[in-house]
N, CA and C atoms as an extended XYZ file, in Angstrom:
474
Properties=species:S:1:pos:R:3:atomname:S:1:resname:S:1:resid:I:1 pbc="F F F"
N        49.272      129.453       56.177 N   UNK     1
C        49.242      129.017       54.800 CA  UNK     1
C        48.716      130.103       53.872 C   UNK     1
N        47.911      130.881       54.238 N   UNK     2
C        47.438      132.096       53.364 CA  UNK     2
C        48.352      133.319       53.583 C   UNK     2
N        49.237      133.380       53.966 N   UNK     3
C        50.526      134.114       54.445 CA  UNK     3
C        50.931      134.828       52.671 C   UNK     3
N        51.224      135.878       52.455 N   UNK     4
C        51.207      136.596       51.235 CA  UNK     4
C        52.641      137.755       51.470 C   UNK     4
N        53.296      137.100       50.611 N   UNK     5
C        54.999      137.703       50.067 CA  UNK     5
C        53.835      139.175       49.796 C   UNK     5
N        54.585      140.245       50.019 N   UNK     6
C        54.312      141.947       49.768 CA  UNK     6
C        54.368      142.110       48.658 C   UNK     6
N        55.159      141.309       47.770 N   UNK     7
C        54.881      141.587       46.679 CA  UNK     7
C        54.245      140.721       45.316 C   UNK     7
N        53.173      139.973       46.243 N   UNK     8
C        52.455      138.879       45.509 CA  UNK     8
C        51.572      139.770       44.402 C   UNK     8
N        51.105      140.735       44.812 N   UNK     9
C        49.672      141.340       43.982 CA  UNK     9
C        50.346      142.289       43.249 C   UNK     9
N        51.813      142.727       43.284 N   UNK    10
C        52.548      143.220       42.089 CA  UNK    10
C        52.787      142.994       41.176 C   UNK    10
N        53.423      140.920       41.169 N   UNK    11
C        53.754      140.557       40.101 CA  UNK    11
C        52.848      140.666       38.867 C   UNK    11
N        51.309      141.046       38.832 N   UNK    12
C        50.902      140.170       37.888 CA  UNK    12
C        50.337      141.966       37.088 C   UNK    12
N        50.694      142.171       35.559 N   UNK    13
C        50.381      143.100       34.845 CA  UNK    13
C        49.317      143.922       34.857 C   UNK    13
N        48.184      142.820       35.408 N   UNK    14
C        47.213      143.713       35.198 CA  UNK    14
C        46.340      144.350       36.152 C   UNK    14
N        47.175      144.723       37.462 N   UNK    15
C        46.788      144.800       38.342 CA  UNK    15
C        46.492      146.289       38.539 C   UNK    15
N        44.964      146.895       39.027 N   UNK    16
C        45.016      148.407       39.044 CA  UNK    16
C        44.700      148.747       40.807 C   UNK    16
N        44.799      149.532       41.019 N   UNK    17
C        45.356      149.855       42.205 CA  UNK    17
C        44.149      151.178       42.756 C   UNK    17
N        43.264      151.395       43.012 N   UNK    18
C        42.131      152.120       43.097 CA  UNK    18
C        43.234      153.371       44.309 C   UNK    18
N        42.733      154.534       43.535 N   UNK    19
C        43.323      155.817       44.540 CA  UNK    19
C        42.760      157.490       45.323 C   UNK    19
N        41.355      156.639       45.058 N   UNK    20
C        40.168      157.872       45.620 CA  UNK    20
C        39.374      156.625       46.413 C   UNK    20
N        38.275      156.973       47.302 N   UNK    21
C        37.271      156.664       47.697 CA  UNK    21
C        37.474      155.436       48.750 C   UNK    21
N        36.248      155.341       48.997 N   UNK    22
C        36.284      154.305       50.135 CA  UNK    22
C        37.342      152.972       49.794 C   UNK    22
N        37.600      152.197       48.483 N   UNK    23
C        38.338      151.197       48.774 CA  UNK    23
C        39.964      152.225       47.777 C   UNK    23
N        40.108      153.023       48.870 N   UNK    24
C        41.753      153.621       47.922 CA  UNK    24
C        42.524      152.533       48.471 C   UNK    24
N        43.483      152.588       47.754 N   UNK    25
C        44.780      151.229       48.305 CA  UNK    25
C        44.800      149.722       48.324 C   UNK    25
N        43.613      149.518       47.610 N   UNK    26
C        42.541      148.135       47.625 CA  UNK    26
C        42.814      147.416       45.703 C   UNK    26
N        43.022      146.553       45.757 N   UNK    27
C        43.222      146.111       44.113 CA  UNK    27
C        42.383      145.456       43.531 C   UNK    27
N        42.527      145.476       42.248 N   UNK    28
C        41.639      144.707       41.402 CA  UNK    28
C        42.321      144.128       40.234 C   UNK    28
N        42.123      143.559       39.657 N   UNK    29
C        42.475      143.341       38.424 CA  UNK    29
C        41.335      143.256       37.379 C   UNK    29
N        42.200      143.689       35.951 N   UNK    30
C        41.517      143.784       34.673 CA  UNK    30
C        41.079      142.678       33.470 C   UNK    30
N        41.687      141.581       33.596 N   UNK    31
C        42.124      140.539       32.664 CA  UNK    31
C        40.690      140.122       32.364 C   UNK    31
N        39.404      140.219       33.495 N   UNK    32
C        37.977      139.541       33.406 CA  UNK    32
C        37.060      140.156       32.877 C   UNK    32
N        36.942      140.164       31.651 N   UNK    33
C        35.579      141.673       31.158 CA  UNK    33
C        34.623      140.922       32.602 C   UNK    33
N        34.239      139.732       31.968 N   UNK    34
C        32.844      139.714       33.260 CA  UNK    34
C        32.848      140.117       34.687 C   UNK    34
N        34.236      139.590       35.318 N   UNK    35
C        34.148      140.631       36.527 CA  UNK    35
C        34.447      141.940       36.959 C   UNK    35
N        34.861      142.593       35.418 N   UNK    36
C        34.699      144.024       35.530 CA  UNK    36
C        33.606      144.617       35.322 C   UNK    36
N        32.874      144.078       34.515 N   UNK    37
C        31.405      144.591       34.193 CA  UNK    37
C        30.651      144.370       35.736 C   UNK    37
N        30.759      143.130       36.220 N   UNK    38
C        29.647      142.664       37.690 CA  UNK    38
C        30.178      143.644       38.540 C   UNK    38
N        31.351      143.103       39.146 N   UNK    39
C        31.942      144.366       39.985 CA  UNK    39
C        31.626      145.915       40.263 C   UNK    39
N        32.425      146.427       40.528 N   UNK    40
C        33.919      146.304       40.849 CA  UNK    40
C        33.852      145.457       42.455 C   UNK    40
N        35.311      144.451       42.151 N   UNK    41
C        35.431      143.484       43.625 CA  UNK    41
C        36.866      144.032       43.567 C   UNK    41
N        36.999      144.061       44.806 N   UNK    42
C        38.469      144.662       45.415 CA  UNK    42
C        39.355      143.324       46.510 C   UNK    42
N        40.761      143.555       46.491 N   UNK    43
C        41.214      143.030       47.560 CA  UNK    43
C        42.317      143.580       47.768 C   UNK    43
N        42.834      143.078       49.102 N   UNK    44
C        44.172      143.932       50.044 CA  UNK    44
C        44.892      142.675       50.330 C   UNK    44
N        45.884      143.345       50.575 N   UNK    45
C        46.175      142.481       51.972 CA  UNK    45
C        46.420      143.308       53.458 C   UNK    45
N        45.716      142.440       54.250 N   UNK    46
C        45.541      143.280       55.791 CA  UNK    46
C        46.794      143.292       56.791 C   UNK    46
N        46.478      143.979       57.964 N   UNK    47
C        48.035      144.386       58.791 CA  UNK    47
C        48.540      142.921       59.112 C   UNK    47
N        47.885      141.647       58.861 N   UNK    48
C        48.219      140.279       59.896 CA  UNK    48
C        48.711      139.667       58.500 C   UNK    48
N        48.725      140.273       56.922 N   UNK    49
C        49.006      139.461       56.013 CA  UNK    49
C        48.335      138.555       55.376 C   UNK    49
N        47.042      138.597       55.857 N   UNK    50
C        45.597      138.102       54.818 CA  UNK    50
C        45.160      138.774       53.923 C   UNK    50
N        44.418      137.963       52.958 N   UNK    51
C        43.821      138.505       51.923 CA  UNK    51
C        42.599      138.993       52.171 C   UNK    51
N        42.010      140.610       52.174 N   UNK    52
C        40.980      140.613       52.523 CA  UNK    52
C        40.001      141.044       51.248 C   UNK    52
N        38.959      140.714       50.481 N   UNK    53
C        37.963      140.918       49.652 CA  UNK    53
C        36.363      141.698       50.050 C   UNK    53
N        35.914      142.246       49.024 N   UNK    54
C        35.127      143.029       49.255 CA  UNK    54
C        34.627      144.190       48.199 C   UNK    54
N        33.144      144.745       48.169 N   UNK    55
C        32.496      144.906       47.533 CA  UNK    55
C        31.216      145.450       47.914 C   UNK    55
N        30.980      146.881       47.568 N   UNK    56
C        29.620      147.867       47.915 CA  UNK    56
C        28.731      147.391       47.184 C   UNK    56
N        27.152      146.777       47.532 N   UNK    57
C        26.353      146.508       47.576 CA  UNK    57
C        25.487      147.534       46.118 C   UNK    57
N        25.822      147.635       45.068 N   UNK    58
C        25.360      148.664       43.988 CA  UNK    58
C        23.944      148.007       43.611 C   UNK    58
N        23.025      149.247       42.856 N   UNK    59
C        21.463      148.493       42.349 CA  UNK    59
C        21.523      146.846       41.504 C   UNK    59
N        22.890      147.357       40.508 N   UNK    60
C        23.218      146.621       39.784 CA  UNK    60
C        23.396      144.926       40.036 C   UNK    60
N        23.869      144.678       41.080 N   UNK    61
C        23.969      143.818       41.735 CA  UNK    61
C        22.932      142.789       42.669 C   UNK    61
N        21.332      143.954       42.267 N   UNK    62
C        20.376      143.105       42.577 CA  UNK    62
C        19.213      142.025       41.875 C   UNK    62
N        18.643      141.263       42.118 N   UNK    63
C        18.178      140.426       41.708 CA  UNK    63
C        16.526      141.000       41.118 C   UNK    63
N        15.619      140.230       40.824 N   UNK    64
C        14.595      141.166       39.933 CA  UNK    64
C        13.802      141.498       40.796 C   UNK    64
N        13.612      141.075       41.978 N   UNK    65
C        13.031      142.104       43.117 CA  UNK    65
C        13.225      143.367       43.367 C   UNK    65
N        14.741      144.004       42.933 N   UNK    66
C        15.541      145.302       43.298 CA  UNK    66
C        15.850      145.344       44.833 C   UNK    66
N        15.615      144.080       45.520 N   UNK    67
C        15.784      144.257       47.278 CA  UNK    67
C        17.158      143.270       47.521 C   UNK    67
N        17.531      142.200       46.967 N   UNK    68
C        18.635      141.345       47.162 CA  UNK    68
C        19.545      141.329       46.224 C   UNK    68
N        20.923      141.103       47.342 N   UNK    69
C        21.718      140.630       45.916 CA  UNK    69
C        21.530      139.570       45.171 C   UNK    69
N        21.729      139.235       43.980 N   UNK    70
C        21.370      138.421       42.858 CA  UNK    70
C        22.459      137.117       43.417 C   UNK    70
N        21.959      135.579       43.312 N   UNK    71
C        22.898      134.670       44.041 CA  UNK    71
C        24.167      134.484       42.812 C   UNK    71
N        23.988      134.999       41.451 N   UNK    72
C        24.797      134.914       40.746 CA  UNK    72
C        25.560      135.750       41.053 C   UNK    72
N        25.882      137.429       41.690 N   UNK    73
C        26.619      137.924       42.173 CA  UNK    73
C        27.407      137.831       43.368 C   UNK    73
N        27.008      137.056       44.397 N   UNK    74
C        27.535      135.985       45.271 CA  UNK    74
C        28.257      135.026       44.862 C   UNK    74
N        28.534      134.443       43.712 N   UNK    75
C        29.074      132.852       42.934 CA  UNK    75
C        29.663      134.094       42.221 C   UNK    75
N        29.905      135.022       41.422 N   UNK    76
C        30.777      135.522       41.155 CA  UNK    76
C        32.605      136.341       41.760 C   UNK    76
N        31.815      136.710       42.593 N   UNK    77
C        32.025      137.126       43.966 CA  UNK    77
C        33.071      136.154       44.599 C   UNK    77
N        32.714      134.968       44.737 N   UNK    78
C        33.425      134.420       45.628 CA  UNK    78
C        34.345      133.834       44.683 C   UNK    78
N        33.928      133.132       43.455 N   UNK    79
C        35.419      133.092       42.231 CA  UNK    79
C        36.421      133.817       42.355 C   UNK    79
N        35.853      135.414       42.385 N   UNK    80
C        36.776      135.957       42.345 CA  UNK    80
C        37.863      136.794       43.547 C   UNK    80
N        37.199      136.142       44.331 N   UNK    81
C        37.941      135.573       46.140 CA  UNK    81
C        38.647      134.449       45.959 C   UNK    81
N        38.706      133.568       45.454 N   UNK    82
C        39.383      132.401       45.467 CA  UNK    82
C        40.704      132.894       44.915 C   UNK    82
N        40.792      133.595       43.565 N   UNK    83
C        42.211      133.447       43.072 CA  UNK    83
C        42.894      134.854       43.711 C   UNK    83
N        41.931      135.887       44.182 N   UNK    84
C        42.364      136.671       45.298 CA  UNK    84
C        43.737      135.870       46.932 C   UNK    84
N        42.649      134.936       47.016 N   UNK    85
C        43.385      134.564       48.053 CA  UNK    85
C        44.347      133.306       47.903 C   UNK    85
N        44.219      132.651       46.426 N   UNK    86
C        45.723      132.047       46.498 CA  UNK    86
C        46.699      132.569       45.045 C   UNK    86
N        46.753      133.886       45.621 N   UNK    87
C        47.787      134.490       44.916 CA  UNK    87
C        49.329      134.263       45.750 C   UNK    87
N        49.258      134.003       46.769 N   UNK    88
C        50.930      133.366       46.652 CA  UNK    88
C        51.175      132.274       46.442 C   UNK    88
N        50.008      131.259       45.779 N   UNK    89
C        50.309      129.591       45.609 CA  UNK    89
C        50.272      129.961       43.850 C   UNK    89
N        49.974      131.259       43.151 N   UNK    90
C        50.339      131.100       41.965 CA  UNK    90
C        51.284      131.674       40.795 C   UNK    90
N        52.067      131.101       40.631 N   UNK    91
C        52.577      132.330       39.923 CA  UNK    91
C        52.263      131.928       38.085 C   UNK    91
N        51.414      132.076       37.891 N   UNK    92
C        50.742      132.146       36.651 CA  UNK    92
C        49.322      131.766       36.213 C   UNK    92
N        48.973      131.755       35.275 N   UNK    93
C        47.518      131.461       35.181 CA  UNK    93
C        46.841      130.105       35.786 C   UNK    93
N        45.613      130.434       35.976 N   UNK    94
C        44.570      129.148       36.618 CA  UNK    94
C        43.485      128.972       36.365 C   UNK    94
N        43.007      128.495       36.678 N   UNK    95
C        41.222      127.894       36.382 CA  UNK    95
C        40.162      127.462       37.345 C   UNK    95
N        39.266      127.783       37.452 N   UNK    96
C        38.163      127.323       38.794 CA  UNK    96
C        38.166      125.799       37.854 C   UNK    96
N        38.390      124.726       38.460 N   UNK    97
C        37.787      123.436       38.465 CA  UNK    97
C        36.309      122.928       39.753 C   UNK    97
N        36.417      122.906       40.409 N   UNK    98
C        35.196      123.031       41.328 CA  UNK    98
C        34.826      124.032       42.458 C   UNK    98
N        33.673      124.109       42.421 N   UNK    99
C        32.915      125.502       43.264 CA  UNK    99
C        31.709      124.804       43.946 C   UNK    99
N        31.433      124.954       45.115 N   UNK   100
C        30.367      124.515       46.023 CA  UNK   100
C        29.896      125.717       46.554 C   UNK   100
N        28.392      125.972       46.849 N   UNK   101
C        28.154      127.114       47.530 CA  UNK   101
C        27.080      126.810       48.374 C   UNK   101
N        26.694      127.717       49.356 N   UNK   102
C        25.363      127.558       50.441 CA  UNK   102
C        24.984      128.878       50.568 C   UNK   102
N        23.558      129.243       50.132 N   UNK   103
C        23.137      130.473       50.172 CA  UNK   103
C        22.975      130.641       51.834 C   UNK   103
N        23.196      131.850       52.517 N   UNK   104
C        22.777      131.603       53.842 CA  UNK   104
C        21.484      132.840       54.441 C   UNK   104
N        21.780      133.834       53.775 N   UNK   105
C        21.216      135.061       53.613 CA  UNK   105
C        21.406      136.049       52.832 C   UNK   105
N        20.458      137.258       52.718 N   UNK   106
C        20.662      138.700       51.643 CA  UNK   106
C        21.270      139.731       52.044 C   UNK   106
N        21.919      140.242       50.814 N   UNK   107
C        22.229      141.630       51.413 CA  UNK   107
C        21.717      142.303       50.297 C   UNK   107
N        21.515      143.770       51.111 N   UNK   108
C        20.917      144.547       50.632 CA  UNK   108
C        21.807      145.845       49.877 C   UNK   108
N        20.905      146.516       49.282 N   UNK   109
C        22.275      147.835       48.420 CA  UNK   109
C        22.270      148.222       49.307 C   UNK   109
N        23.846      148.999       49.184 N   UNK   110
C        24.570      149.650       50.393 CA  UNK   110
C        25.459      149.049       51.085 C   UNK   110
N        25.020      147.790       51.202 N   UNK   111
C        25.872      146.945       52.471 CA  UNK   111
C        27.341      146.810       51.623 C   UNK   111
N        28.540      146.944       52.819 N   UNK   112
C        29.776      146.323       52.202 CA  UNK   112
C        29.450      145.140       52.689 C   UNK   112
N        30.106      143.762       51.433 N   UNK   113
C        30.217      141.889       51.362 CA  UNK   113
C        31.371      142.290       51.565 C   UNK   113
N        32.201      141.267       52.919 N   UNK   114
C        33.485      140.942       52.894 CA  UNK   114
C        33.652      139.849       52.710 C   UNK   114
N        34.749      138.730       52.308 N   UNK   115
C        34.965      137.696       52.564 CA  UNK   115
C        36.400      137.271       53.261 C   UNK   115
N        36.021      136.366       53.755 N   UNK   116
C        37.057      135.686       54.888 CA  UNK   116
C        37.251      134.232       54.429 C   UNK   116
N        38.521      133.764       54.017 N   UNK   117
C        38.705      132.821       53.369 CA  UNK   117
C        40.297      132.370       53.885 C   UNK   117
N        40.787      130.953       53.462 N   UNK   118
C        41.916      130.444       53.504 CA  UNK   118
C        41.785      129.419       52.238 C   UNK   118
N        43.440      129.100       51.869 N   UNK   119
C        44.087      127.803       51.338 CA  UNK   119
C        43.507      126.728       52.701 C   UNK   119
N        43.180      125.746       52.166 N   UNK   120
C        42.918      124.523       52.664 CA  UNK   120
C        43.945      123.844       51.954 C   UNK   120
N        44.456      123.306       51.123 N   UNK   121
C        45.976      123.011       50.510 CA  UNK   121
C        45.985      123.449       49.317 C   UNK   121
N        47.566      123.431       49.125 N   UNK   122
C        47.892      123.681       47.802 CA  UNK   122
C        48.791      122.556       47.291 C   UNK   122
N        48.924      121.787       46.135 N   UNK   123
C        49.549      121.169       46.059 CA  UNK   123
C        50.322      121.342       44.877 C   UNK   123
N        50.732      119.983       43.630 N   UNK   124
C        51.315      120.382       42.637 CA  UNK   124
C        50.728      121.123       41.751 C   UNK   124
N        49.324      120.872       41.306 N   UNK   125
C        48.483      121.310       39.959 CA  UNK   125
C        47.474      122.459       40.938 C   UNK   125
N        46.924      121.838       42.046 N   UNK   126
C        45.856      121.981       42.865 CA  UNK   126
C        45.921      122.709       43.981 C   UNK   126
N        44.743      123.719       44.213 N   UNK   127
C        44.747      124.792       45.106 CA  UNK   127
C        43.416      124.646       45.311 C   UNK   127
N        43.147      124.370       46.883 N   UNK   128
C        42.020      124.148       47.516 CA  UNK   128
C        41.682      125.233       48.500 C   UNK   128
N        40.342      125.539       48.372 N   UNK   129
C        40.242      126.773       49.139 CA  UNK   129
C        38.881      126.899       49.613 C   UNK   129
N        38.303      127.756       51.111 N   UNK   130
C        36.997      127.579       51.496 CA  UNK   130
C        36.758      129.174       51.707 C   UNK   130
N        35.882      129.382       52.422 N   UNK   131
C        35.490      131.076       52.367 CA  UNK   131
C        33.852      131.348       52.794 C   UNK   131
N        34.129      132.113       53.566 N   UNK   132
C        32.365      132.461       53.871 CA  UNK   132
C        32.202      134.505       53.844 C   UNK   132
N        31.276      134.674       52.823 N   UNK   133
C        31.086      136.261       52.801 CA  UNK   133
C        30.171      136.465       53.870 C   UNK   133
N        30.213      137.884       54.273 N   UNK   134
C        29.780      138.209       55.205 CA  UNK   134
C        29.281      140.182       54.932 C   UNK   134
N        28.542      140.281       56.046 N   UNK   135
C        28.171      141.901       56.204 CA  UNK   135
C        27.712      142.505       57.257 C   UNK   135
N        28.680      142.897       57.383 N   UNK   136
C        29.048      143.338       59.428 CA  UNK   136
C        29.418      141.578       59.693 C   UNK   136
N        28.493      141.326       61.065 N   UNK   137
C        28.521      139.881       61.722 CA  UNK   137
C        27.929      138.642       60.589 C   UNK   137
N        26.966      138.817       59.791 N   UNK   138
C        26.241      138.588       59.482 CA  UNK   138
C        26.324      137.636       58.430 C   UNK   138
N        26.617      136.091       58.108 N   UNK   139
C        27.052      135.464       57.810 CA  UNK   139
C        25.594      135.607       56.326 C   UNK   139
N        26.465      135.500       55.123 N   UNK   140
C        25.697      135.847       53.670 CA  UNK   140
C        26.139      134.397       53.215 C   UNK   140
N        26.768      134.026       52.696 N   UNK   141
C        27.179      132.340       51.708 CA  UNK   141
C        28.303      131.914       52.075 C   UNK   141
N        28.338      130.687       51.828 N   UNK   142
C        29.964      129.839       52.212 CA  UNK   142
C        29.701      129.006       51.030 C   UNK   142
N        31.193      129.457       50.915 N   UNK   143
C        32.011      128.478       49.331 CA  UNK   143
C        33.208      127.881       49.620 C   UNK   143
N        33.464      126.723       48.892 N   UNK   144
C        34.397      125.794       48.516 CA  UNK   144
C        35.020      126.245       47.173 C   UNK   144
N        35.956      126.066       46.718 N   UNK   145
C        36.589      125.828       45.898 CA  UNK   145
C        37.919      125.411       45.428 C   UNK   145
N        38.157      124.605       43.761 N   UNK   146
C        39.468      124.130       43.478 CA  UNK   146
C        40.093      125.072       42.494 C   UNK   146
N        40.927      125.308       42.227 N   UNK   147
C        41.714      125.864       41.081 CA  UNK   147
C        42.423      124.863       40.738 C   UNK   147
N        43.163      125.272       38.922 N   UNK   148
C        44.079      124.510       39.196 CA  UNK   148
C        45.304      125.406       37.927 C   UNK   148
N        46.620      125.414       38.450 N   UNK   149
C        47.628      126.207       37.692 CA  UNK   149
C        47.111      125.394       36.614 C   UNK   149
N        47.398      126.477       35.395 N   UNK   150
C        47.507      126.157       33.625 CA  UNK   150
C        48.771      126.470       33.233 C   UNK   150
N        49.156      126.130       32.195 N   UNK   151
C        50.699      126.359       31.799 CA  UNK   151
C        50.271      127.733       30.542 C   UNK   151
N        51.006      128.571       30.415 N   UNK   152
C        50.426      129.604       29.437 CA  UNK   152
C        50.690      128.636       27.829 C   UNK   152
N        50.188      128.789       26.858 N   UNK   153
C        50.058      128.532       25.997 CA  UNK   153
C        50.080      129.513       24.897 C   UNK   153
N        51.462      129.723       24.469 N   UNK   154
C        51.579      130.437       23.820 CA  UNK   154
C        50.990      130.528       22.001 C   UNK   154
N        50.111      131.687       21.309 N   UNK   155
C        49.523      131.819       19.949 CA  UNK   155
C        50.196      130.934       18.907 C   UNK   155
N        49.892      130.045       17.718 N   UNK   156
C        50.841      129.766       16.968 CA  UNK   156
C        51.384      131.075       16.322 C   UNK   156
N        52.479      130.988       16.031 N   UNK   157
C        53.563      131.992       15.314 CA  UNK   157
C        52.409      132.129       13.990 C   UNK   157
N        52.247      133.287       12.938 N   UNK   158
C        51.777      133.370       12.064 CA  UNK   158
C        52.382      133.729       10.926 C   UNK   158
């Protein structure tokens, strides 16, 4: 069900395509000031045709201790895993309608967060989805979440 057409992460305009450094060949998109500012969060798709997500552990990203990541960068994080991974259930805009999370542990700067996620269903409006980040073995938060397609809504004419 999380199975991804090759050219799912093409269709959509604003997609940039990173071409130096550790995540070269890895995508992102632009459309989110906020998750461009938190970020940068990356995703692929891997040799089996999953979506894989992920993200270097920067100062920025820590909480007011300076030792953990901040749990708001985790809940960001995984939002933006969700529409990562049902990009072949959409072909146009969407919306987080519900998000569940379970803190499980920290990571620290430096560490790469991956996440490992699936569609749990997709239906007419509705795209259900679960996911647990991780670093190395090391199980960090598990999230739930719903989306749901929006119809674009085009400006009134002026």
């Amino acid at each position: 069900m999380n199975d991804l057409p090759q050219n799912a992460f093409h269709q959509r305009p604003d997609i940039r395509v990173e071409t130096e450094g550790e995540f070269a060949g890895w995508r992102t998109w632009t459309r989110d000031a906020f998750e461009t500012h938190n970020g940068p969060f990356w995703h692929r798709i891997d040799e089996t045709g999953k979506v894989q997500c992920a993200f270097r552990v920067e100062k920025k990203h820590l909480n007011g201790s300076k030792r953990n990541v901040h749990g708001g960068c985790f809940m960001t994080f995984a939002d933006y895993c969700l529409f990562a991974i049902a990009s072949s259930h959409l072909q146009g805009p969407a919306v987080t309608v519900s998000f569940a999370c379970e803190f499980l542990d920290a990571a620290q700067e430096g560490e790469l967060v991956e996440c490992d996620g699936e569609v749990t269903r997709a239906g007419g409006s509705l795209i259900f989805l679960r996911g647990t980040l991780r670093a190395g073995e090391r199980k960090l938060f598990t999230f739930s979440g719903t989306i749901k397609r929006v119809k674009w809504k085009r400006p009134p004419a002026a």
